[in-house]
The first five atom37 places (N, CA, C, CB, O) and aatype in JSON, in Angstrom:
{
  "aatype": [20, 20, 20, 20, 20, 20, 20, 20, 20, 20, 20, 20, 20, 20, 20, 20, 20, 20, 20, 20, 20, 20, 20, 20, 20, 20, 20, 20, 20, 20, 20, 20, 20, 20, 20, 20, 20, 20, 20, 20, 20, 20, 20, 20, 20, 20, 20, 20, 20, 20, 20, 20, 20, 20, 20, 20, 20, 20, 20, 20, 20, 20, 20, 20, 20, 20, 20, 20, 20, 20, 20, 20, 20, 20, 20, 20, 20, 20, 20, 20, 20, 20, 20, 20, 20, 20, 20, 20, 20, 20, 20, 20, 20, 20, 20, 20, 20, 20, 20, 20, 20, 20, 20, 20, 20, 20, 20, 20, 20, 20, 20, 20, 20, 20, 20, 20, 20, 20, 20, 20, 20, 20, 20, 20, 20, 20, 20, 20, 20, 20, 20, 20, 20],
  "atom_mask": [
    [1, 1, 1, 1, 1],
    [1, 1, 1, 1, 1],
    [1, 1, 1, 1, 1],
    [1, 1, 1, 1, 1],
    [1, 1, 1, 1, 1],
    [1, 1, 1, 1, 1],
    [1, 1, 1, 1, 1],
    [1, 1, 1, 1, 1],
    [1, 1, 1, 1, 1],
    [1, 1, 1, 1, 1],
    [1, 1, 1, 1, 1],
    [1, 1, 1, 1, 1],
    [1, 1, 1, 1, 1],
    [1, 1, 1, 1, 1],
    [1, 1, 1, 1, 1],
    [1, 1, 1, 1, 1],
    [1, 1, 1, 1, 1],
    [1, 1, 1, 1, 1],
    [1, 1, 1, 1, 1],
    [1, 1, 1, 1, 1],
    [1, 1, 1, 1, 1],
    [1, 1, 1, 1, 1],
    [1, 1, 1, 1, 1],
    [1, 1, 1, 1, 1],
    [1, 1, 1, 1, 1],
    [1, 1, 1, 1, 1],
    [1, 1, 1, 1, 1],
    [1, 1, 1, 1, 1],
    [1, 1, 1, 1, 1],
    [1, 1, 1, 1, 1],
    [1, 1, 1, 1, 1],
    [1, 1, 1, 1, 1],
    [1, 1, 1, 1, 1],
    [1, 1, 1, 1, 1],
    [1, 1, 1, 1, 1],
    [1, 1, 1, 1, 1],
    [1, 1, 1, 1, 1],
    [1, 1, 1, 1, 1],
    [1, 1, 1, 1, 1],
    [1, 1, 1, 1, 1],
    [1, 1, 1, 1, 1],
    [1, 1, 1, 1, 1],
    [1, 1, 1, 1, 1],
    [1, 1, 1, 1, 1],
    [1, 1, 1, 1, 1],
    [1, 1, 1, 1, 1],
    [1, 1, 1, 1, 1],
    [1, 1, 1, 1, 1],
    [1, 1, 1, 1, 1],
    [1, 1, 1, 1, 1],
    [1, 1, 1, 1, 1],
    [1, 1, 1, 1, 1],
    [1, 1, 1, 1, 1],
    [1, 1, 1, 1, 1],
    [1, 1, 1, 1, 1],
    [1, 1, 1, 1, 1],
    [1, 1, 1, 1, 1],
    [1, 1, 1, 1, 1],
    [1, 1, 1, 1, 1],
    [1, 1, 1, 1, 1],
    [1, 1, 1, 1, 1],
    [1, 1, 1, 1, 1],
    [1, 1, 1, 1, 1],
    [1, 1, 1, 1, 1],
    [1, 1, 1, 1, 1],
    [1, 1, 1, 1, 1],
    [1, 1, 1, 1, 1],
    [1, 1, 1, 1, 1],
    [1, 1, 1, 1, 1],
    [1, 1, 1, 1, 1],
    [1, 1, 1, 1, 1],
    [1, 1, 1, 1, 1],
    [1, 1, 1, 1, 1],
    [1, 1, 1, 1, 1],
    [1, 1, 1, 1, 1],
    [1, 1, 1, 1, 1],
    [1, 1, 1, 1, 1],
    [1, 1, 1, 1, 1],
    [1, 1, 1, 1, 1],
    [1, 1, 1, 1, 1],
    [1, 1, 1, 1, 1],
    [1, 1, 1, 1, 1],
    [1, 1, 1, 1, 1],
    [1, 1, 1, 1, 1],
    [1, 1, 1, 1, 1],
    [1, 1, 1, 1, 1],
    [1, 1, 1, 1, 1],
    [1, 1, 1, 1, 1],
    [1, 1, 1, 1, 1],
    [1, 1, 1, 1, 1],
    [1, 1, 1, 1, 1],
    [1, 1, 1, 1, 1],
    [1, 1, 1, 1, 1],
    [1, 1, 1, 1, 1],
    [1, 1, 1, 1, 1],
    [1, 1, 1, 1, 1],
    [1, 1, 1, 1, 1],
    [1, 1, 1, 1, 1],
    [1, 1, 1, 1, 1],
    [1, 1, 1, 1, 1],
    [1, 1, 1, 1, 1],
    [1, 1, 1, 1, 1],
    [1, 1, 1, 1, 1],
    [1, 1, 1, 1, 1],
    [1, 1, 1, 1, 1],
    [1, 1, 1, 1, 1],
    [1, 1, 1, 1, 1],
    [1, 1, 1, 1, 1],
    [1, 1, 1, 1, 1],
    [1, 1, 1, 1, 1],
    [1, 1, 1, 1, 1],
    [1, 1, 1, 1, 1],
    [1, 1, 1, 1, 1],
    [1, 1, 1, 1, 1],
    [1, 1, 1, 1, 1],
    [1, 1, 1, 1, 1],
    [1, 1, 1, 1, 1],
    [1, 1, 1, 1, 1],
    [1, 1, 1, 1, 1],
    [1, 1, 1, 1, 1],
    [1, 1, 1, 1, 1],
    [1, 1, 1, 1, 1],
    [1, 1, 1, 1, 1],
    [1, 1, 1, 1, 1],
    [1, 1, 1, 1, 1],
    [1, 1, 1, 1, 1],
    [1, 1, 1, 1, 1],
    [1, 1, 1, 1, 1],
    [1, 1, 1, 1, 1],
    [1, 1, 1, 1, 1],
    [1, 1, 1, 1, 1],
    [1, 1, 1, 1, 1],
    [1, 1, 1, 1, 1]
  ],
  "atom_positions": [
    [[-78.13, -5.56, 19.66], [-77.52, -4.85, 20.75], [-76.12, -5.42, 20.98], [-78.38, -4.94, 22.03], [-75.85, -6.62, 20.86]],
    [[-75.09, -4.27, 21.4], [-74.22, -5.15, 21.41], [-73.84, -5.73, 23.15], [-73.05, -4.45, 20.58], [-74.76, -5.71, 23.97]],
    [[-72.66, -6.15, 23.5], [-72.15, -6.95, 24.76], [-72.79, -6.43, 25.94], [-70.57, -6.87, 24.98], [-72.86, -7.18, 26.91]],
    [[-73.28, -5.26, 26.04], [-74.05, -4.64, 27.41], [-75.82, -4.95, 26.9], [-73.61, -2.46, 27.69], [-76.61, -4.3, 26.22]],
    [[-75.92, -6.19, 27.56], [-77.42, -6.58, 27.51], [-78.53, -5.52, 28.54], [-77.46, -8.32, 28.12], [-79.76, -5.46, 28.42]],
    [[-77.9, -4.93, 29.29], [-78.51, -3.87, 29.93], [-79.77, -2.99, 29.17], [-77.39, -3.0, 30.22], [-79.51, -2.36, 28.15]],
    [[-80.97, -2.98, 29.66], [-82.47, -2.33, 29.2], [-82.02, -0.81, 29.87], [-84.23, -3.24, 30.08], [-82.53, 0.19, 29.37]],
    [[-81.11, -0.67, 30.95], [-80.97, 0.52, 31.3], [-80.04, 1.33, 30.24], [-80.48, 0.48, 32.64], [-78.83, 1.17, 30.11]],
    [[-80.9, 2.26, 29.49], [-80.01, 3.25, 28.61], [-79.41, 4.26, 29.52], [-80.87, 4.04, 27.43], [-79.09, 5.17, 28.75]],
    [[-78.98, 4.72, 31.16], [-78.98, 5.89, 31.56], [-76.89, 4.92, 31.85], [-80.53, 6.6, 33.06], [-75.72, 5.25, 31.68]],
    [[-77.62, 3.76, 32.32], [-76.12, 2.67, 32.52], [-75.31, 2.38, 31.15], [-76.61, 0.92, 33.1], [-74.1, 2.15, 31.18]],
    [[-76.14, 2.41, 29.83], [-75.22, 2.05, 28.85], [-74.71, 3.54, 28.61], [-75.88, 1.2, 27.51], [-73.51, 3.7, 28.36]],
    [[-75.53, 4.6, 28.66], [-74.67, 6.06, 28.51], [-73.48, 5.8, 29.19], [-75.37, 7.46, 29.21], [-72.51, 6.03, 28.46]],
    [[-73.14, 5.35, 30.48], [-72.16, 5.67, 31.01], [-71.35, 4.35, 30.68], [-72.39, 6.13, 32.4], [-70.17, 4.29, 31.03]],
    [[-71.75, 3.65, 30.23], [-71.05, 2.27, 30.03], [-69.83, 2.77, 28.85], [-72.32, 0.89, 29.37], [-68.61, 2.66, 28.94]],
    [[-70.78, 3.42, 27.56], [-70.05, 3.75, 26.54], [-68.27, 5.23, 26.94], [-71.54, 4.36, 25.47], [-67.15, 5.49, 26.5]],
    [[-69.32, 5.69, 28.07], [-68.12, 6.72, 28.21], [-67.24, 6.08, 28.97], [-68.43, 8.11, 28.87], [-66.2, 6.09, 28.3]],
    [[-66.99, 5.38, 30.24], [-66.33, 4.92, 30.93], [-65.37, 3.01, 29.55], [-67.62, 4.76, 32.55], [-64.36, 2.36, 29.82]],
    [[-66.14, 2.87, 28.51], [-65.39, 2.22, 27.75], [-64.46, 3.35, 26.5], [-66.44, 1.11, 27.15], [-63.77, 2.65, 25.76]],
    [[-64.4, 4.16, 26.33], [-64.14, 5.56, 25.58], [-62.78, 6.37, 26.27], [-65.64, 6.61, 25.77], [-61.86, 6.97, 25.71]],
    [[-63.01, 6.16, 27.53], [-62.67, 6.2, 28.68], [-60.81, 5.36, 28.68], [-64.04, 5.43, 29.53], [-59.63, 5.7, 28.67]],
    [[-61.7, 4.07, 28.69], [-60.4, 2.82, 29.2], [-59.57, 2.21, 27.19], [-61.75, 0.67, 30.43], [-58.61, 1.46, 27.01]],
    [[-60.44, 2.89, 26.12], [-59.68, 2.73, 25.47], [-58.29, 3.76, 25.5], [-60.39, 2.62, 24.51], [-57.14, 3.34, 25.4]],
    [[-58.62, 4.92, 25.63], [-57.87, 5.97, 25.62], [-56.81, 6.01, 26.16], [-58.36, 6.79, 25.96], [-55.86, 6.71, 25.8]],
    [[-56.86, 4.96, 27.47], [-55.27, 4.63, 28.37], [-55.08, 3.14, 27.94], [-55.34, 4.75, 30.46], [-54.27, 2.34, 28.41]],
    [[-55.85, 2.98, 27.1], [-55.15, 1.06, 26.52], [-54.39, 1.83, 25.18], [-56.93, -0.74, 25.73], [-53.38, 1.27, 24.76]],
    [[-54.78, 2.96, 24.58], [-53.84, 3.26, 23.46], [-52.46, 4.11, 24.26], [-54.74, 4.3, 22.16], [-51.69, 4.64, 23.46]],
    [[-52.21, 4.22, 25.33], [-51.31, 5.35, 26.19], [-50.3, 3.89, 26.69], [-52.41, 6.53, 27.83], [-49.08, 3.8, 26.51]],
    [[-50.93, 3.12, 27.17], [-50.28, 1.67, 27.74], [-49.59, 0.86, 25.9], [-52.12, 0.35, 28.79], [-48.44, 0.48, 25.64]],
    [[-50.41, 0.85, 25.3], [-49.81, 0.24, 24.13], [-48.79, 1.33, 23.52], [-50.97, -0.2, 23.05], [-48.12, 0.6, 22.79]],
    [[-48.25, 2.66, 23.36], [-47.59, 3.41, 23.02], [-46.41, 3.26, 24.22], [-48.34, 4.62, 22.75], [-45.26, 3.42, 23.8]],
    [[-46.53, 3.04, 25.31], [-45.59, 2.9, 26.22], [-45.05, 1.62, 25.71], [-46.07, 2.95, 27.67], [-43.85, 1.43, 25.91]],
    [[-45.4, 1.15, 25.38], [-44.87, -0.36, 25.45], [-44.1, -0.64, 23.69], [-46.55, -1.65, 25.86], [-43.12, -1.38, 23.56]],
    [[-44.61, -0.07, 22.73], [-44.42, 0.07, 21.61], [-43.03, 0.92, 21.21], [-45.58, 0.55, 21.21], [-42.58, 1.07, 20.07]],
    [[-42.57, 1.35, 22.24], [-41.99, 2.65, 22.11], [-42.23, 3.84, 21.6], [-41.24, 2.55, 21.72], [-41.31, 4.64, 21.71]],
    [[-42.87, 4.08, 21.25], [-43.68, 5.47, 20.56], [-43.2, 6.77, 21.78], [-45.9, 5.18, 20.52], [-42.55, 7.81, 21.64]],
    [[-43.86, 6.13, 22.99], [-43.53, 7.5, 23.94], [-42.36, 6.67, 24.43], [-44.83, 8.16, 25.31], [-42.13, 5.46, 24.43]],
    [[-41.46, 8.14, 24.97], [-39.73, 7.41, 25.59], [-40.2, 7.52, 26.95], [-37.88, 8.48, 25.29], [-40.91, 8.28, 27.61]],
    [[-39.27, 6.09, 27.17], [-39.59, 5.94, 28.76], [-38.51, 6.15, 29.37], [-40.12, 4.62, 29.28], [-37.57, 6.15, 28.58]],
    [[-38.14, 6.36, 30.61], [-36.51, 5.83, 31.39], [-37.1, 4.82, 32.28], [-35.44, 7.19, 32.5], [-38.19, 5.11, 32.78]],
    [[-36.74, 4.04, 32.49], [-36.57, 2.53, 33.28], [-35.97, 2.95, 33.84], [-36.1, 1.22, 32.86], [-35.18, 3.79, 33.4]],
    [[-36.02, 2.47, 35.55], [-34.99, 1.86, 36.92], [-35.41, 1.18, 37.26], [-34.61, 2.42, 38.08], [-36.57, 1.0, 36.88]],
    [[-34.74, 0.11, 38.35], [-35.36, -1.21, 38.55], [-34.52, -0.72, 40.08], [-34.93, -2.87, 37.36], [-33.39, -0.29, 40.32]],
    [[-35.73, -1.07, 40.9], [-34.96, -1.35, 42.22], [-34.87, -2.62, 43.08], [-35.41, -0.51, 43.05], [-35.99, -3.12, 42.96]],
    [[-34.19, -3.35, 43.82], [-34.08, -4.39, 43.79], [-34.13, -4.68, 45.56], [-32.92, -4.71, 42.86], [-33.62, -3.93, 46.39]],
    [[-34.64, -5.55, 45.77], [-35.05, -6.1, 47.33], [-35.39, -5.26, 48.41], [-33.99, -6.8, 47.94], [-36.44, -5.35, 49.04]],
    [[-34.2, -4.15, 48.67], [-34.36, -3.21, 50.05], [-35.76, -2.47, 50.22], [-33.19, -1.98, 50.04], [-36.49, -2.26, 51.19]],
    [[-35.81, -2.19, 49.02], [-37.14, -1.56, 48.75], [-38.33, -2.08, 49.43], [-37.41, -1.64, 47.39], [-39.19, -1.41, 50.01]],
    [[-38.26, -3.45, 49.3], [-39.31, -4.02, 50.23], [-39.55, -4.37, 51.75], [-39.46, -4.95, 49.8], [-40.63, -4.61, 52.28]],
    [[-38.36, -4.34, 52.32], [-38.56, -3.84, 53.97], [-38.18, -2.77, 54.23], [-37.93, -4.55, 55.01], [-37.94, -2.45, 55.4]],
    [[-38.01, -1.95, 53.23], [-37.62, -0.21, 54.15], [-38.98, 0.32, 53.58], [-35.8, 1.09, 53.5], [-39.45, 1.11, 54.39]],
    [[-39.88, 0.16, 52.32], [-40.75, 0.85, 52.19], [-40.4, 2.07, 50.89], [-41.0, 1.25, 53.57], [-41.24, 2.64, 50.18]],
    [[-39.08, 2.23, 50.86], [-38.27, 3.22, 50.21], [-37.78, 2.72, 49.05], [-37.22, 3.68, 50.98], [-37.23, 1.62, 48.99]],
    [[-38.05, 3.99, 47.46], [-36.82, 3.67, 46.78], [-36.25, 4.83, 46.67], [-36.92, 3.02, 45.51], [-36.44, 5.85, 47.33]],
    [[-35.3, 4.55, 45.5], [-34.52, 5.62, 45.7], [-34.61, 6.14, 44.28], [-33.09, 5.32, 46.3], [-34.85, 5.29, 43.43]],
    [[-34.43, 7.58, 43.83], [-34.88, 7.9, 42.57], [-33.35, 9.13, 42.26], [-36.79, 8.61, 42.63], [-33.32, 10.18, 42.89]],
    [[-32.24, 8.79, 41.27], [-31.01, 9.29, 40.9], [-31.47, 10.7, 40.46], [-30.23, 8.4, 39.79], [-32.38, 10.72, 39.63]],
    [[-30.93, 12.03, 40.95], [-31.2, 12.99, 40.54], [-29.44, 14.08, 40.08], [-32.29, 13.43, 41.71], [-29.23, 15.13, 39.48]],
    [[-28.99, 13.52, 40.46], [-27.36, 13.4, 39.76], [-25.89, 12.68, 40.1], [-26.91, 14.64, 39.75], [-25.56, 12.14, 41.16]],
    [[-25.31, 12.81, 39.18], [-24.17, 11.6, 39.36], [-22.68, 12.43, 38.96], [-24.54, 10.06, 38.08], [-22.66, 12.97, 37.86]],
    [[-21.84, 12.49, 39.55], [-20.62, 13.43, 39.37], [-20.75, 14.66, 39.48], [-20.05, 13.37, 38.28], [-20.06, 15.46, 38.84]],
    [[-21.55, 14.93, 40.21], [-21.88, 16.45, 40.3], [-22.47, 16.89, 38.9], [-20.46, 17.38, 40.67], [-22.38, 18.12, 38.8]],
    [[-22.95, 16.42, 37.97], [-24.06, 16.44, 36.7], [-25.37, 16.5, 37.39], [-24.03, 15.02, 35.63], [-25.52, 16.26, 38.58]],
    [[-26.44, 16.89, 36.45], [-28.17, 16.83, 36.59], [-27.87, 15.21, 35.72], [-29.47, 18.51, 35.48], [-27.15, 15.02, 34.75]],
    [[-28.82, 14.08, 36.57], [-28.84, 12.62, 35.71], [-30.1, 12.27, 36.13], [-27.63, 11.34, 36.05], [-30.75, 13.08, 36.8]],
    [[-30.62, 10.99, 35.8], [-31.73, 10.78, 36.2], [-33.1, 11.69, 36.07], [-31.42, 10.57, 37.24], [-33.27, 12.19, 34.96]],
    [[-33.9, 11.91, 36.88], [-34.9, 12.34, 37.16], [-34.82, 13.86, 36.36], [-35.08, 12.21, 38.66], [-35.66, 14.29, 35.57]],
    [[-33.67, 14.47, 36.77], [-33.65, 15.59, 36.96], [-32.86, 16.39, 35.16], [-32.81, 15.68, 38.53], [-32.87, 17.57, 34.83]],
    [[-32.3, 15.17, 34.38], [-31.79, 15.46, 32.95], [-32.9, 14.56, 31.71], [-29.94, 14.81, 32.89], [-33.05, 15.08, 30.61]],
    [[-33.59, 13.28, 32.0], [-34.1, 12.94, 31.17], [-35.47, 13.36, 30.37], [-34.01, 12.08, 31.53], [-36.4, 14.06, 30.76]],
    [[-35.3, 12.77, 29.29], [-35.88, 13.3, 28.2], [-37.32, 12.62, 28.25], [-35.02, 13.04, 26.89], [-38.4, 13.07, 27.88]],
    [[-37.06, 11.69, 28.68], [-38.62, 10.62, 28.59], [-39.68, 11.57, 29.18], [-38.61, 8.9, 29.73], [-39.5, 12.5, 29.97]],
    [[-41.34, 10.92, 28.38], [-42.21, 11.34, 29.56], [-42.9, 10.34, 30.19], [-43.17, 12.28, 29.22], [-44.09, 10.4, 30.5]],
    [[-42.2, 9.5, 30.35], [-42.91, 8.55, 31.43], [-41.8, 7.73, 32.28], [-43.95, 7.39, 30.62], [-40.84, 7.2, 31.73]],
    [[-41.96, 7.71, 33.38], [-40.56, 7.24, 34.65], [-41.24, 6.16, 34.92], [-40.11, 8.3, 36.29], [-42.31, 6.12, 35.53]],
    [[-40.62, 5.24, 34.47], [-40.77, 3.69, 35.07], [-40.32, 3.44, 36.11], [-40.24, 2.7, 34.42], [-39.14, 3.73, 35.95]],
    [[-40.47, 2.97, 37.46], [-39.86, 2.41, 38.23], [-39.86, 0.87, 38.17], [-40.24, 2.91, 39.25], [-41.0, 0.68, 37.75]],
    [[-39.35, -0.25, 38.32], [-39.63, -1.21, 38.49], [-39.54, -1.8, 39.82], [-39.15, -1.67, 37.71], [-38.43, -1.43, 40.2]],
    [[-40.17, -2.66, 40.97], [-39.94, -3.12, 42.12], [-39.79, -4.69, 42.03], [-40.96, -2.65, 42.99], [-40.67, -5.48, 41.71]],
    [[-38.31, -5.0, 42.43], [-38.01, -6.29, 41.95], [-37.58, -7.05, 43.45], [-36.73, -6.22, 40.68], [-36.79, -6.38, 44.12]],
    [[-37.98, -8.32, 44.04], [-37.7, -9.1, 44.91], [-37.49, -10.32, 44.68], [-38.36, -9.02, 45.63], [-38.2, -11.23, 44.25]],
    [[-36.23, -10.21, 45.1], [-35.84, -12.27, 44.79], [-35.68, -12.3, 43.45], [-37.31, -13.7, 45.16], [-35.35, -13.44, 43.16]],
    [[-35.76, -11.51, 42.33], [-35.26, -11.56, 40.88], [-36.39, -11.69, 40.57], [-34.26, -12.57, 40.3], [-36.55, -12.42, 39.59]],
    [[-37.4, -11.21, 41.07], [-38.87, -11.56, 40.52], [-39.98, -9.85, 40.62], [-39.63, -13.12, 41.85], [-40.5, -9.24, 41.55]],
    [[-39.92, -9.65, 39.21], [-40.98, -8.4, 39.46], [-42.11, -8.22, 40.32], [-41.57, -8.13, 38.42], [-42.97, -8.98, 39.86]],
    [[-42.53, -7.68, 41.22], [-43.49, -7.35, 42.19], [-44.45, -6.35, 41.17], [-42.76, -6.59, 43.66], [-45.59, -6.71, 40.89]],
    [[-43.96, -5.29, 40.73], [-44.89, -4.35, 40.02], [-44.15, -3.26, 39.51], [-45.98, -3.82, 40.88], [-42.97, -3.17, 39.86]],
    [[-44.49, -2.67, 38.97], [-43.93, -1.25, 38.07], [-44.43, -0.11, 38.4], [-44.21, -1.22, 36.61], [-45.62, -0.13, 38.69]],
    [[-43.85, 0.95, 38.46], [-44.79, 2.07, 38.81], [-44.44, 2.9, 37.85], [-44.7, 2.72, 40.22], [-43.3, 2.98, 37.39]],
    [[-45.33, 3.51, 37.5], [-45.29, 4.51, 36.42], [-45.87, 5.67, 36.27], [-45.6, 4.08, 35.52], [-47.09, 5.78, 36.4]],
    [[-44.94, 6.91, 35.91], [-45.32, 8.18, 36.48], [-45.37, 8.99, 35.48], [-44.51, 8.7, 37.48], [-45.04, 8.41, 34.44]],
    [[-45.66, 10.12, 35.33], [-45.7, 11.3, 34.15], [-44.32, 11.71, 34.37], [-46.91, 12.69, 34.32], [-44.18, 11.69, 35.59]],
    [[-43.17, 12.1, 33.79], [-42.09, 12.69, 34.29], [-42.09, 13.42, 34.7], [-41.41, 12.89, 33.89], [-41.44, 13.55, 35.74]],
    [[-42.88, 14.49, 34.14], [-42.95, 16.12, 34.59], [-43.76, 16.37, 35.95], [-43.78, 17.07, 33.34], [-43.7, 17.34, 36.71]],
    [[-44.71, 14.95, 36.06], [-45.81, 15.03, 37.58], [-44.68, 14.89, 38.61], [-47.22, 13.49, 37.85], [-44.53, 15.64, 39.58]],
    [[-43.67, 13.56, 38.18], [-42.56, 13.48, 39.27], [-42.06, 14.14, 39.53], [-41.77, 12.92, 39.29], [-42.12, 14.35, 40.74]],
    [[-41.14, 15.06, 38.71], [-40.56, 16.22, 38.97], [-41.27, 17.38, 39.93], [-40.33, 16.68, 37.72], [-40.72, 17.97, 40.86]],
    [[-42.37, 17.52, 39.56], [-43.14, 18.79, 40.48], [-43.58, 17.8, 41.76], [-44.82, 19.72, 39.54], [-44.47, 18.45, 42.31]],
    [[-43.43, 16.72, 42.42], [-43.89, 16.23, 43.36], [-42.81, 15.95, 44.31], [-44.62, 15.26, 43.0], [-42.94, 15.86, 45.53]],
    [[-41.66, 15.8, 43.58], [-40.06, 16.09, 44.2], [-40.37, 16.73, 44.42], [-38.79, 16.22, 43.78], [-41.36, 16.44, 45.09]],
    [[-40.22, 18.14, 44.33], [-39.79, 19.34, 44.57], [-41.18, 20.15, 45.42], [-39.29, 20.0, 43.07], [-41.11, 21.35, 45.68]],
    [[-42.3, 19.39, 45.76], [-43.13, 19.67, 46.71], [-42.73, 18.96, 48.04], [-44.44, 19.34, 46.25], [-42.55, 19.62, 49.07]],
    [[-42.57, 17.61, 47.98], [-42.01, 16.16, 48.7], [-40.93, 17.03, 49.58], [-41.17, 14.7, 47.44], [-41.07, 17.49, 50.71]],
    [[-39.75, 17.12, 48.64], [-38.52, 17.47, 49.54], [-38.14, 16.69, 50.04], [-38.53, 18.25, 50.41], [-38.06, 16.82, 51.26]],
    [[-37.65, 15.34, 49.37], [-37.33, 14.26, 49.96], [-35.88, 14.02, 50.12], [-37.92, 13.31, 49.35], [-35.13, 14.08, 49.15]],
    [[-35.47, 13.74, 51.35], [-34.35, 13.02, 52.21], [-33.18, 12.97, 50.97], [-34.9, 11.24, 52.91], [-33.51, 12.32, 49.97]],
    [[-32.18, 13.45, 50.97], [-31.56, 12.87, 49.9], [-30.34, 12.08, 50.24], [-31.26, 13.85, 48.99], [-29.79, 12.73, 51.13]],
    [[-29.73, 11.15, 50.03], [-28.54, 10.34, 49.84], [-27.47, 9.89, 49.01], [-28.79, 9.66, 49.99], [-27.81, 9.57, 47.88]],
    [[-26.56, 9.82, 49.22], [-25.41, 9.5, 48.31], [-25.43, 8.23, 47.91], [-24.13, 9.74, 48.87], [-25.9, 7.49, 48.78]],
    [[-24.98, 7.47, 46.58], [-24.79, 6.27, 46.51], [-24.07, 5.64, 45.05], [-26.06, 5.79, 46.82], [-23.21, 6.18, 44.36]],
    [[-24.66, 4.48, 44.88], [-24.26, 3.94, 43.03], [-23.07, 4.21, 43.26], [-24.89, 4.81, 41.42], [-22.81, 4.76, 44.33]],
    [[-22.03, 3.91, 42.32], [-21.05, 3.49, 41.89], [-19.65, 4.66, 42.51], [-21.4, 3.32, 40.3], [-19.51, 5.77, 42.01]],
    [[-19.13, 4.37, 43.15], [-18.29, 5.2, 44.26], [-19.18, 6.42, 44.69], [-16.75, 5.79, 43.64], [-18.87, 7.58, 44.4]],
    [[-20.25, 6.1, 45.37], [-21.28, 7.09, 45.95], [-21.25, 8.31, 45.56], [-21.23, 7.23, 47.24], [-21.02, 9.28, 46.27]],
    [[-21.58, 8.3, 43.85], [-21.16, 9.72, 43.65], [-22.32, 10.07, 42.62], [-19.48, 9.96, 43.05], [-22.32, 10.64, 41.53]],
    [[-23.22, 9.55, 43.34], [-24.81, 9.74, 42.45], [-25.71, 10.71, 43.8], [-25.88, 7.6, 42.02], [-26.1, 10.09, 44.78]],
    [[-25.9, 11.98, 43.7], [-27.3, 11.88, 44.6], [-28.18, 11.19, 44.22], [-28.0, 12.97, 44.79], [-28.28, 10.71, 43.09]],
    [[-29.36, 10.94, 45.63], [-30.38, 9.99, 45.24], [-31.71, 10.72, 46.08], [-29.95, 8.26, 45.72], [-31.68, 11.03, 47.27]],
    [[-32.49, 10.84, 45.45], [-33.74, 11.19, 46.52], [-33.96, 10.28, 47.2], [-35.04, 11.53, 46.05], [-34.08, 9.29, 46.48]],
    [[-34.12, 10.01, 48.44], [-34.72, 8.55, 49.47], [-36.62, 8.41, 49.41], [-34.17, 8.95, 51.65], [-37.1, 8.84, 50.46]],
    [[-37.17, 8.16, 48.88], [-38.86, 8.34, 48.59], [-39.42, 7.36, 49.18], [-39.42, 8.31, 47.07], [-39.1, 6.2, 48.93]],
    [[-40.59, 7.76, 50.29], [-41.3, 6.16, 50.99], [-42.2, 6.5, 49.73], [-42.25, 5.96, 53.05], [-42.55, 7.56, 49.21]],
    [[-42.46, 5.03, 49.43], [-43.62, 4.72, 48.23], [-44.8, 4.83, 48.78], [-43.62, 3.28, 47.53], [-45.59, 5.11, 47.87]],
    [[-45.36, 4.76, 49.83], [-46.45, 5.05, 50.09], [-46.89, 6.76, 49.9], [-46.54, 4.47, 51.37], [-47.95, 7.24, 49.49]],
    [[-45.46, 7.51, 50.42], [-46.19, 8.86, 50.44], [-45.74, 9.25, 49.23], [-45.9, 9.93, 51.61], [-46.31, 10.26, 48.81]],
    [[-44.96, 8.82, 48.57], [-45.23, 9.34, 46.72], [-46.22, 9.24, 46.16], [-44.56, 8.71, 45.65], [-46.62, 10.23, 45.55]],
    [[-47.08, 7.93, 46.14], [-48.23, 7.7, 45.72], [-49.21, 8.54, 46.11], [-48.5, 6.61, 45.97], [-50.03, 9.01, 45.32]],
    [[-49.18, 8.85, 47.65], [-50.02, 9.92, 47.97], [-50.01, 11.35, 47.56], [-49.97, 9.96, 49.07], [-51.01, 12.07, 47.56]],
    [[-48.95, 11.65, 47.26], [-48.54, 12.8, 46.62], [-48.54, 12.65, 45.59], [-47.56, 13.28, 46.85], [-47.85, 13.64, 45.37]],
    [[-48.77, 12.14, 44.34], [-48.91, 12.02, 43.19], [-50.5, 12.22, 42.87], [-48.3, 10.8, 42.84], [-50.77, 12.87, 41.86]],
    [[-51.3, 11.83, 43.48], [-52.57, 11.9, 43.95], [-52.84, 13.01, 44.08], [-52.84, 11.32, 44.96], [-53.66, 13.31, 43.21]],
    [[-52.65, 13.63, 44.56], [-52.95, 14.61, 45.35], [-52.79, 15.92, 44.12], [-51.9, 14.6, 46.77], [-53.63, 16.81, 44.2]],
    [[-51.64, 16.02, 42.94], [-50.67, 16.75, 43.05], [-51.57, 17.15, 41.49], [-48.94, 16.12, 43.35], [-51.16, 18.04, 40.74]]
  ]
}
């Protein structure tokens, strides 16, 4: 028998699917990381953590940039404090996109002579809306 010493066959049925399961996003996590699938990276840095908010670039010079032109399908966010990663968040591109545009989130000017729009996003209710969506 193998690593599930379990006499219950109704628990190893589900043992095998729920491991079938977690390989399937360990080969999705190793392709992310491999480069295989394209990602876009942002890293946001401190504010993020007492406003609750990041901010996600949806154009820059009056261009589509960010969110709203890239090619990747997976949107990295990174959440960085004190120069020290907190966590990553990571999204389907195309889920983000349709959750913007349900969201309708706050938008702001900023980056480099404030000439980037920016969506303003509380991370709590993205997550919830990603969920949901």
């Amino acid at each position: 028998m193998g690593l599930n010493k379990s006499k219950n066959l109704e628990g190893m049925k589900k043992f095998d699917v729920d491991l079938e399961f977690g390989k399937g996003w360990e080969k999705h996590i190793d392709e992310v990381f491999s480069g295989a699938t394209k990602c876009e990276v942002k890293t946001e840095r401190d504010k993020w953590a007492k406003t609750g908010n990041i901010c996600i670039e949806v154009e820059s010079y009056g261009k589509p940039s960010g969110l709203t032109s890239t090619e990747a399908e997976v949107w990295v966010h990174n959440l960085v404090k004190d120069d020290e990663l907190c966590c990553s968040l990571m999204f389907n591109t195309n889920k983000l996109r349709r959750v913007m545009e349900e969201m309708k989130p706050f938008t702001v000017m900023g980056g480099d002579n404030n000439a980037s729009k920016l969506y303003l996003v509380n991370i709590e209710k993205l997550l919830h809306a990603v969920s949901l969506s």
